[in-house]
BATOR-536710 format. One line per field, with one value per residue (C-alpha): residue number from 0; x negated, y, z negated. Coordinates in Angstrom, 3 decimals, m for minus. Layout:
BEGIN
k [NUM, ...]
c1 [X, ...]
c2 [Y, ...]
c3 [Z, ...]
***
This chain:
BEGIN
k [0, 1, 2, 3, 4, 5, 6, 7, 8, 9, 10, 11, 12, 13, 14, 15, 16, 17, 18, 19, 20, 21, 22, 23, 24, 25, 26, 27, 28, 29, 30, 31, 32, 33, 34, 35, 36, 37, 38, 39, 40, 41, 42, 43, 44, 45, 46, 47, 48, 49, 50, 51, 52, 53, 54, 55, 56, 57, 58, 59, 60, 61, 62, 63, 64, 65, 66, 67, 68, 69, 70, 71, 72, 73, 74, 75, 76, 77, 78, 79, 80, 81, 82, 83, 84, 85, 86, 87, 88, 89, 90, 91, 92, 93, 94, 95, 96, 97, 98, 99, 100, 101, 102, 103, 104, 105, 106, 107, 108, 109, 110, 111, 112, 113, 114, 115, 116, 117, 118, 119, 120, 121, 122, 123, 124, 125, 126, 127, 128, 129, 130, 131, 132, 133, 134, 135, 136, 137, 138, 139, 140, 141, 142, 143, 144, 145, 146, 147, 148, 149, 150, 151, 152, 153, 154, 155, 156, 157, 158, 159, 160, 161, 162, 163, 164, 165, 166, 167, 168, 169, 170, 171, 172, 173, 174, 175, 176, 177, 178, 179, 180, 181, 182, 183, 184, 185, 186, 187, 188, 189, 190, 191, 192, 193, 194, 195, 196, 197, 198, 199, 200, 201, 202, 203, 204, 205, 206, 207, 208, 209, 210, 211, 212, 213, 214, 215, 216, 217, 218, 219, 220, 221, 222, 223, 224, 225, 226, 227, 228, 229, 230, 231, 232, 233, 234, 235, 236, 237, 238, 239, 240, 241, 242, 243, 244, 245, 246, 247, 248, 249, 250, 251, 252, 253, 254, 255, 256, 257, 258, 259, 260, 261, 262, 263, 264, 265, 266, 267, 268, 269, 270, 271, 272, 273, 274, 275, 276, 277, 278, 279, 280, 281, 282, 283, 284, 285, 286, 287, 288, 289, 290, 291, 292, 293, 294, 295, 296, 297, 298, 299, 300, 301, 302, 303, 304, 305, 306, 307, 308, 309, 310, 311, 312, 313, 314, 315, 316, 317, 318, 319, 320, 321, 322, 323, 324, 325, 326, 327, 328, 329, 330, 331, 332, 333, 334, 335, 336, 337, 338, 339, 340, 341, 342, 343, 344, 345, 346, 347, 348, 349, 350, 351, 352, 353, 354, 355, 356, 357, 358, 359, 360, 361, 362, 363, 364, 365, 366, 367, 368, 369, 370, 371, 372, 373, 374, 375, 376, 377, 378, 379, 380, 381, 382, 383, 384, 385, 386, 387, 388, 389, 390, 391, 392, 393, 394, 395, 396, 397, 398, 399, 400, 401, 402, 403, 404, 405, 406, 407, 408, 409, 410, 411, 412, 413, 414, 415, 416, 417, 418, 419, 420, 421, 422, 423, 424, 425, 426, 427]
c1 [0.000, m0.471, m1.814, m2.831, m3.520, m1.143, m2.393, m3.791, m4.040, m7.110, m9.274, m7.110, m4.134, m3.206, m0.091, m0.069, 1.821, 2.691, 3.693, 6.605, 8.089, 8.711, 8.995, 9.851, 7.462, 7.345, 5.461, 3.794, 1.717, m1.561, m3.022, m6.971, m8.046, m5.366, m5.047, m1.753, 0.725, 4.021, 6.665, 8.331, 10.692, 11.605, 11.066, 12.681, 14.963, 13.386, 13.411, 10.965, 9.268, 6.536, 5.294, 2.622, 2.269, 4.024, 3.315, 5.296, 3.759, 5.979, 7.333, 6.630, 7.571, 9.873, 10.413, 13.006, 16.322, 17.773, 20.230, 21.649, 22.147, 18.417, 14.980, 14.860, 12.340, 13.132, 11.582, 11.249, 10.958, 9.414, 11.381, 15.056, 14.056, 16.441, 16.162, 16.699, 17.372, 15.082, 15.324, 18.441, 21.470, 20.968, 21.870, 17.883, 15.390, 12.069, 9.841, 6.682, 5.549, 2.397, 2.016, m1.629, m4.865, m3.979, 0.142, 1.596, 3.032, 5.019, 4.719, 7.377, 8.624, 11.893, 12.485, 14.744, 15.470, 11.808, 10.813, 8.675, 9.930, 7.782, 8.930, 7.344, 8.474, 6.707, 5.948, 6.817, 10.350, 11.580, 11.929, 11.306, 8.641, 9.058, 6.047, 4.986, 6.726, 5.414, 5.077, 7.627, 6.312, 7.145, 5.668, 4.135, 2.583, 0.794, m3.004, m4.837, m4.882, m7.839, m8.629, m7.872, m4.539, m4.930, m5.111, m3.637, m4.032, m1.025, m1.116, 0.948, 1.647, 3.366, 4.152, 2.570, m0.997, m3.250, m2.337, m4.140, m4.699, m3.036, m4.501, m2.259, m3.443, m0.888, m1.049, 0.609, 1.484, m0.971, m0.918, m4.376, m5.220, m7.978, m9.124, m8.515, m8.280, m10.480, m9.485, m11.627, m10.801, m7.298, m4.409, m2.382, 0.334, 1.211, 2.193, 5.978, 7.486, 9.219, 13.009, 15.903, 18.470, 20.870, 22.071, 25.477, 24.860, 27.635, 29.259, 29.647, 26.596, 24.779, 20.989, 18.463, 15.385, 12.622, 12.509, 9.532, 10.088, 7.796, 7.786, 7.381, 8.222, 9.468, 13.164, 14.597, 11.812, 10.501, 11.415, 9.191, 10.734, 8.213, 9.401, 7.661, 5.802, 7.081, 9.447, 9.963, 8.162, 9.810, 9.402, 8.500, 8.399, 4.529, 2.093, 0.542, m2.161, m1.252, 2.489, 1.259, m0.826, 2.332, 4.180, 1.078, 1.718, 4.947, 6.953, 9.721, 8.997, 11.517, 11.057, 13.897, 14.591, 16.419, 18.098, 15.739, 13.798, 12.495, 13.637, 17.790, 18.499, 18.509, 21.561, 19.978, 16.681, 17.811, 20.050, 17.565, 16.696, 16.504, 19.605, 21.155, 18.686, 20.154, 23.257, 21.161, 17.970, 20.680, 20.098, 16.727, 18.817, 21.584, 18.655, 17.859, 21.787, 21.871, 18.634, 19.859, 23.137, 23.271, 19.387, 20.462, 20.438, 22.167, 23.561, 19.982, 19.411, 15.492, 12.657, 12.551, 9.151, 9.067, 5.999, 4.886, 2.592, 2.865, 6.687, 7.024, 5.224, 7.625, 10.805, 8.810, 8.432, 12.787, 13.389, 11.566, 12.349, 15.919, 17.094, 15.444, 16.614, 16.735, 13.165, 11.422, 7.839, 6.863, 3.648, 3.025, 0.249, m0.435, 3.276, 4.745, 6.002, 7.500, 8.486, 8.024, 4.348, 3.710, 4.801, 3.101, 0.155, m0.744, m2.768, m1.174, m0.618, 1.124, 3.521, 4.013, 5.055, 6.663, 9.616, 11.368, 12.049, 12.366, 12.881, 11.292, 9.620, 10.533, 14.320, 15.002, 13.194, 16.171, 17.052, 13.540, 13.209, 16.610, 15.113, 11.816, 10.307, 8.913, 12.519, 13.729, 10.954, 12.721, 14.603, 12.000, 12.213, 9.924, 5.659, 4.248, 1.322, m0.197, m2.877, m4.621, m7.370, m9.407, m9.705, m6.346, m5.566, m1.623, m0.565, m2.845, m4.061, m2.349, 1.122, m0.406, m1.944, 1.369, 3.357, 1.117, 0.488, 4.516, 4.397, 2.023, 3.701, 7.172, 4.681, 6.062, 3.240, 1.512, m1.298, m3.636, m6.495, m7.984, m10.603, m12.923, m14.253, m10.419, m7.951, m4.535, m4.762, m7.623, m9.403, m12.823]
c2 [0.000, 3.401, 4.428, 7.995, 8.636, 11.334, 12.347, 10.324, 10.285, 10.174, 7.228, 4.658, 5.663, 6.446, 7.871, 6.048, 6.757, 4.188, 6.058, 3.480, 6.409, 9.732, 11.723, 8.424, 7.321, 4.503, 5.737, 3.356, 3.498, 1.637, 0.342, 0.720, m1.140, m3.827, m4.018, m3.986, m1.983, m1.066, m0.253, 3.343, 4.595, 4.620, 0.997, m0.351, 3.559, 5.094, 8.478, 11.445, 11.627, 13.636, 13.010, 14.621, 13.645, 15.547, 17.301, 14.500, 10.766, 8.902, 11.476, 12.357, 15.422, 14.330, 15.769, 14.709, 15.210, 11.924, 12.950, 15.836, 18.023, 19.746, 19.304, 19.757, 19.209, 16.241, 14.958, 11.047, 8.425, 4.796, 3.625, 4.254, 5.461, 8.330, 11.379, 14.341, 17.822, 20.505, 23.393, 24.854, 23.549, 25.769, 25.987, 25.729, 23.209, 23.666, 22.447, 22.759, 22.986, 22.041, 21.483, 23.361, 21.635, 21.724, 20.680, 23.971, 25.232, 24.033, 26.160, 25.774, 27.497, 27.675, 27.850, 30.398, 30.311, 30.092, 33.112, 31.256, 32.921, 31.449, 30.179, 29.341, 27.140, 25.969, 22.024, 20.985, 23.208, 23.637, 27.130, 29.863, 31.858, 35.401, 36.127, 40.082, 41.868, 41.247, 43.682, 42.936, 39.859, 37.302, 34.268, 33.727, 30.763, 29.882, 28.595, 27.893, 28.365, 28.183, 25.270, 27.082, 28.184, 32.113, 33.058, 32.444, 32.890, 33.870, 33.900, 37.100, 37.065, 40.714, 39.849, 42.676, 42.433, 39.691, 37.831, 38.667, 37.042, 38.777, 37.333, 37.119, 37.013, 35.716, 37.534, 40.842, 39.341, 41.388, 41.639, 42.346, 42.491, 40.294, 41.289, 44.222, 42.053, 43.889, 44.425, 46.908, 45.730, 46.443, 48.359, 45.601, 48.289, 48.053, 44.310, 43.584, 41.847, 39.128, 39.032, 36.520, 35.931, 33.151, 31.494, 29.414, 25.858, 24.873, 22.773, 25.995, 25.208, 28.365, 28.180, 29.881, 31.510, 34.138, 37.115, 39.670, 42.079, 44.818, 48.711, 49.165, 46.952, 47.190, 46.889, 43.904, 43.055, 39.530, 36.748, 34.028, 31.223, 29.069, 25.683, 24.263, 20.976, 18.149, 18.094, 17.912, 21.450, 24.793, 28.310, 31.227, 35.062, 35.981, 37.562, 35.550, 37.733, 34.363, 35.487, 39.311, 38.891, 37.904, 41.100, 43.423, 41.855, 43.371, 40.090, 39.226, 35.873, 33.912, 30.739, 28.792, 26.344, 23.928, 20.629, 18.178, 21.261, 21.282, 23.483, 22.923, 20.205, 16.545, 16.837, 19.149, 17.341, 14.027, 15.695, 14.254, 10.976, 8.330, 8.318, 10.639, 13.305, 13.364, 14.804, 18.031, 18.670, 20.707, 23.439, 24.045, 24.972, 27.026, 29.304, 30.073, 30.954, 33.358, 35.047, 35.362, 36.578, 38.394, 40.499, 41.516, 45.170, 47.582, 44.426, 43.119, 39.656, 39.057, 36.648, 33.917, 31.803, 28.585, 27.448, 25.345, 22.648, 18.709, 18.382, 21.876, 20.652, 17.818, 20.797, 22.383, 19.685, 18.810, 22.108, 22.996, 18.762, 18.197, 21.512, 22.847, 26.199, 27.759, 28.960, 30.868, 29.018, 27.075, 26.456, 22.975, 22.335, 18.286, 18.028, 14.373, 13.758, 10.391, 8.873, 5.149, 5.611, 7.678, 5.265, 2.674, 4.548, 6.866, 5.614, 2.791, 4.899, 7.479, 4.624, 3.563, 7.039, 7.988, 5.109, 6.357, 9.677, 8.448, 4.912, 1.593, 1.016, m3.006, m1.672, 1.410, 1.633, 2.908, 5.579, 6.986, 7.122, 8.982, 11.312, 11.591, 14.461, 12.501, 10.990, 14.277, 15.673, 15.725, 18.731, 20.915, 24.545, 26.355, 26.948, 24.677, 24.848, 21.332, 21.779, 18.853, 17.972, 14.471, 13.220, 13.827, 10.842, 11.853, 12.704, 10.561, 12.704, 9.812, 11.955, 15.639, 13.408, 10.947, 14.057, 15.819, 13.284, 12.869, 17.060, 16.174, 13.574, 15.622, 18.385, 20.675, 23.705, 22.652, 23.220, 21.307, 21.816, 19.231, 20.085, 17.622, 18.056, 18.797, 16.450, 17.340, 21.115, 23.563, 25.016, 26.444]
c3 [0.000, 0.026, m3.731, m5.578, m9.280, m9.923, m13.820, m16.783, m20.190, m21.648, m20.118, m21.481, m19.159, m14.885, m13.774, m10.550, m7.410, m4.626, m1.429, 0.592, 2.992, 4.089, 0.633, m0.914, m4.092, m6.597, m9.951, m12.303, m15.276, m15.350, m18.982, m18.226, m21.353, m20.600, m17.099, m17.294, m14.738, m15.961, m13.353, m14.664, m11.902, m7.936, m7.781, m4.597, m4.679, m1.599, m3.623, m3.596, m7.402, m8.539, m12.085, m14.606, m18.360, m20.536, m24.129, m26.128, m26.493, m23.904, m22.102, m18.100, m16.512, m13.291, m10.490, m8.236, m6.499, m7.207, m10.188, m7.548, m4.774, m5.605, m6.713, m10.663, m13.359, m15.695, m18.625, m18.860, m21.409, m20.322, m23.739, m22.764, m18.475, m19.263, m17.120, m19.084, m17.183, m18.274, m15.902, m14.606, m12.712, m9.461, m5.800, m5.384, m5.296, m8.216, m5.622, m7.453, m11.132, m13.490, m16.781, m18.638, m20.022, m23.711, m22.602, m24.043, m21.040, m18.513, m15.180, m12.094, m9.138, m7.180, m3.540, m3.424, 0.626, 1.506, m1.376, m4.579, m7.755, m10.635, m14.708, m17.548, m20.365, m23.707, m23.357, m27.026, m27.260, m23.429, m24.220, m21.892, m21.912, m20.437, m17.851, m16.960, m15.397, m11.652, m8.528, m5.844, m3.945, m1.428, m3.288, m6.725, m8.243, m10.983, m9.906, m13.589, m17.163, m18.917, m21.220, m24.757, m23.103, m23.650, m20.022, m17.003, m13.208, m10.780, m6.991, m6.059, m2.249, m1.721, 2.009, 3.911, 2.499, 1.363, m1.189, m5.031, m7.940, m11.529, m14.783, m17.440, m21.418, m23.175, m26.339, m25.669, m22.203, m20.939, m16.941, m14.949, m11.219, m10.980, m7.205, m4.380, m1.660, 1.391, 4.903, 6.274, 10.166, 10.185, 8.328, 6.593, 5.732, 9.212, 9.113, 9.464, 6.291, 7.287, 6.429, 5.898, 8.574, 10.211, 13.313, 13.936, 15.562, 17.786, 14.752, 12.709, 10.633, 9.325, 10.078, 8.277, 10.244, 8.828, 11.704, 12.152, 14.543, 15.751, 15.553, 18.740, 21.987, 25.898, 25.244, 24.594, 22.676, 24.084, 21.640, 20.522, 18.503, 16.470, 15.038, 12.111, 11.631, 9.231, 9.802, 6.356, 6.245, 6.075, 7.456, 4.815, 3.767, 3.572, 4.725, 7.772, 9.477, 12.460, 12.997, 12.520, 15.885, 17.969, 16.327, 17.450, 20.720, 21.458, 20.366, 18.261, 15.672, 14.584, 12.508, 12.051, 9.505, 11.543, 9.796, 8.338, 6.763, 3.688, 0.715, 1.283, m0.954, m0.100, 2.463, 4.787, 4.045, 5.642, 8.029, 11.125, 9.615, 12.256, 14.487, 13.087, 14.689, 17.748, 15.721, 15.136, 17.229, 19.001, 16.688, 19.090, 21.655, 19.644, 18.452, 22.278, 22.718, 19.941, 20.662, 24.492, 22.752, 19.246, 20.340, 23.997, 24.053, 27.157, 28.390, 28.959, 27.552, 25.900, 27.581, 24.851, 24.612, 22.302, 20.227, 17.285, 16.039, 15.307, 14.693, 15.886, 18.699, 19.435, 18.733, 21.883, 23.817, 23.288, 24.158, 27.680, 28.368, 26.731, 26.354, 29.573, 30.503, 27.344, 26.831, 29.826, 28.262, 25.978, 24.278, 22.734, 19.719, 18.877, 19.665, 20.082, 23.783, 22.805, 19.395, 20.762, 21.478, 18.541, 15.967, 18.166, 18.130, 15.232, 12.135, 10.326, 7.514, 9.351, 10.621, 7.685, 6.250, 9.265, 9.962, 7.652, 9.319, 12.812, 13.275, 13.519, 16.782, 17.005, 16.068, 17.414, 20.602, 22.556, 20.198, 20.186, 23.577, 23.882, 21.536, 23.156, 25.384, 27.994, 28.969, 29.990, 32.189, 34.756, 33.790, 32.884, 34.479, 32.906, 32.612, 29.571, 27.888, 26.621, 23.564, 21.637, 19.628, 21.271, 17.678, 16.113, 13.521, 13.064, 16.814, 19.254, 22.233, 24.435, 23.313, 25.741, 28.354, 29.101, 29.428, 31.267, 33.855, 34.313, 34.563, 37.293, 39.309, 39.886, 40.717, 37.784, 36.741, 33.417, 31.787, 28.948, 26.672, 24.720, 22.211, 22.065, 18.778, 17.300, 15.299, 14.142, 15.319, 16.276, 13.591, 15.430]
***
């Protein structure tokens, strides 16, 4: 199997983790002394756990959406397995939180709609503990506390700027900027903040998509609409010097959170699982049709471009193959052109992780192929750009080159780049 330590106690004692799926853990303890391993929780479930020791003997801080809708922070007992609630009931999932060196502290965030607001709570009591009061920011987190407890480190990410670190003494909750971040090269102030907005897919569901728009463009502004990888990942507010240099260049950015995005409870989460993806990649399209629609201006409807990386690269691929016509381009980054020969080809740990999510290859052929790029080249209207790194572990280069080949064969304009010295996504 697939096996982490996920804490310990002591030397005596590992919090071990046993990954079986997409999100989906089994958690057991480990006696070193003994050599004994002691099932705790997830056993056989298919559930997404994370786990830390907590400041009580026998207890484990649990995190997990199994008991509802959302994420929330649980404390658990190996004696009784009872799951008791410790943070809020709220339309939210925690999706992070840690507990300090010398366990007096438990630290955890919320994912309010892609925004990190951060809590504190004292380990023994479950009490909150008020933080200082913090400058308006995007995202905060808390990094480190130092090993007598008195201090601690939060990552303030303002969304126009870099982001800083704030130290925080606990007695007198005393707030200090640690660092002036430097930018000397260009005038952050300048950056657009991203902000919150929506889309409705053609079933009525509301879609959530982060939009930065410039100051200044040819009107309408051009459009560029970047999917995110996962898919299990999720589109934020930030600062992203990356999504800044599209802005610069006259564009509009939207990042959608389409279903099977992380951060909107477990429903919404496992909205694309398997077959039932084909129920909802549509929402690639319906964010084309409301760009096209709701951001024409004088009648005059806007050039809209499609990007994104990995599983953002596949949500490219779908929509210049699939969904061809509703992008003018489309820009493709380690993107899978077929689920079939992905799963057949990627690591055997990916596969593993991966079936889950899309299918199993010996089962489902015929639905991943339905679902796959490469079936619907055919269609494909527009200019695409192929990019790939020769030694990518998760998305074989195999995935650019079949589709590129089958670009070439019906004589359809394409380009591709393959790094040679690149895996999962070019970094030099």
């Amino acid at each position: 199997g697939i096996w982490r330590v996920a804490d310990h106690l002591g030397t005596d004692k590992l919090l071990l983790v046993k990954e079986v799926g997409s999100n989906m853990e089994e958690f057991f303890e480990y006696d070193v002394p003994k050599k004994a391993l002691t099932p705790l929780f997830g056993q056989g479930e298919r559930e997404n756990y994370e786990a830390r020791y907590g400041a009580k003997e026998g207890e484990i801080l649990v995190l997990t959406p199994k008991l509802s809708e959302f994420r929330r922070l649980y404390a658990f007992t190996a004696k009784d397995k009872k799951f008791t609630p410790i943070t809020p009931d709220i339309k939210h999932d925690v999706d992070g939180f840690q507990i300090d060196h010398p366990k007096s502290k438990i630290f955890y965030t919320v994912n309010a709609g892609g925004y990190t607001r951060l809590s504190a709570m004292d380990a023994k009591t479950l009490k909150e503990i008020p933080l200082p009061k913090l400058p308006d920011a995007d995202h905060v987190f808390h990094t480190s506390t130092t090993p007598d407890g008195k201090f601690s480190v939060l990552y303030v990410d303002p969304g126009t700027a870099q982001p800083r670190a704030y130290v925080v003494e606990w007695k007198g909750q005393k707030l200090t900027q640690w660092h002036s971040p430097s930018a000397p090269e260009i005038d952050t102030s300048t950056f657009a903040r991203a902000t919150l907005e929506e889309y409705t897919a053609r079933d009525g569901t509301k879609i959530p998509m982060f939009v930065r728009r410039p100051k200044t463009c040819d009107k309408p502004c051009p459009v560029l609409v970047m999917f995110h990888g996962g898919p299990e990942g999720q589109a934020t507010a930030g600062f992203s010097p990356r999504n800044q240099i599209f802005v610069d260049a006259g564009f509009t950015l939207a990042e959608p959170n389409v279903r099977g995005s992380e951060g909107y409870g477990k429903t919404w989460l496992h909205a694309d699982d398997g077959a039932k993806r084909m129920k909802v990649v549509t929402d690639i399209e319906d964010a084309a049709k409301h760009v096209r629609e709701k951001w024409a201006e004088g009648g005059k409807a806007p050039k809209v471009g499609v990007l994104g990386g990995s599983y953002g690269g596949y949500s490219t691929l779908l929509a210049m193959t699939m969904f061809a016509g509703a992008y003018d381009a489309g820009a493709s980054n380690v993107g899978i052109s077929n689920l079939y020969t992905f799963l057949m080809n990627t690591a055997p740990y990916r596969r593993i992780l991966r079936i889950s999510e899309y299918g199993d290859p010996e089962k489902e052929k015929d639905m991943l192929l339905q679902l796959s790029p490469t079936t619907y080249v055919d269609k494909v209207k527009a200019p695409l750009l192929l990019v790939q790194g020769a030694t990518d572990p998760r998305v074989p280069a195999g995935e650019a080159v079949q589709i590129k080949e089958a670009l070439d064969q019906k004589k359809i304009p394409s380009q591709l780049i393959i790094f040679p010295d690149e895996g999962h996504g070019a970094q030099k």
